[in-house]
N, C-alpha and C positions, 0 to 999 in steps of 0.2 A: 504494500500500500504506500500509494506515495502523496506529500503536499504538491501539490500547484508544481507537479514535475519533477521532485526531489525525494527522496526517500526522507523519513521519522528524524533520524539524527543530523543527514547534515540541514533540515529544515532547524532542527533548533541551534548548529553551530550559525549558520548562515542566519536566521532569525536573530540571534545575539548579535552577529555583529553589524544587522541594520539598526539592530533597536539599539547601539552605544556609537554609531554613527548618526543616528538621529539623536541622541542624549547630547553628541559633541554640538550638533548643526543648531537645534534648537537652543542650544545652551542650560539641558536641564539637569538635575541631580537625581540618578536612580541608581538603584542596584545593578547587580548581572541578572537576576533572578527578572527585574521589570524589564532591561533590556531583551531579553530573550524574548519575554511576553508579548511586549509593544510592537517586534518585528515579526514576528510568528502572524498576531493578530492582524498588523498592519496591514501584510501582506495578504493573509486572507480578504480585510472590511474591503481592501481597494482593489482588490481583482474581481470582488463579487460587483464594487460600484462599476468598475469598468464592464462588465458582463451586461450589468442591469441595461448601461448605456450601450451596448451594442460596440464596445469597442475591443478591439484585439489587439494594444499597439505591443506588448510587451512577451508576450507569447510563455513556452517553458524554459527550464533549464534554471542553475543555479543565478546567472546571474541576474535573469530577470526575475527569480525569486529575491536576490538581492535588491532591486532596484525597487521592487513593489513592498518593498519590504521596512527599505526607509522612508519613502513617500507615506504611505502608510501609518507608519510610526510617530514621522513627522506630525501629520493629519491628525491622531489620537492625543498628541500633546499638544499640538492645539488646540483643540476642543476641548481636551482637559483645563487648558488655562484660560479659557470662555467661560468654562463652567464653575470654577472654582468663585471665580470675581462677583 
């Protein structure tokens, strides 16, 4: 079984390291524990948005699990810090 093209484990090596490249980009303070989460998630919320929209730009494979993965991440710390204020 695999994530959005990637097998269980390297989805969560590759999930951590969008969600601590999204922690660096956004400039926010998390564990490894939330980065792994926020990339993991990310990537999933914005591949399902990109689906909903009928869009395909980013396709399989690790690195567009990468890339959707900090957009993603990105996207959920924003809204977290929407949501907090």
């Amino acid at each position: 079984m695999d994530v959005n093209g990637v097998g269980w484990i390297a989805a969560i090596i590759i999930g951590g390291l969008a969600g601590w490249l999204a922690e660096m980009f956004m400039k926010s303070n998390m564990g490894i524990l939330m980065n792994i989460i926020l990339g993991i998630v990310g990537a999933i919320v914005l591949n399902a948005i990109l689906q909903a929209l009928n869009i395909g730009v980013f396709g399989a494979g690790w690195i567009a699990y990468l890339i959707t993965g900090f957009i993603g991440a990105c996207l959920l710390i924003w809204v977290g810090r929407m949501v907090r204020r």
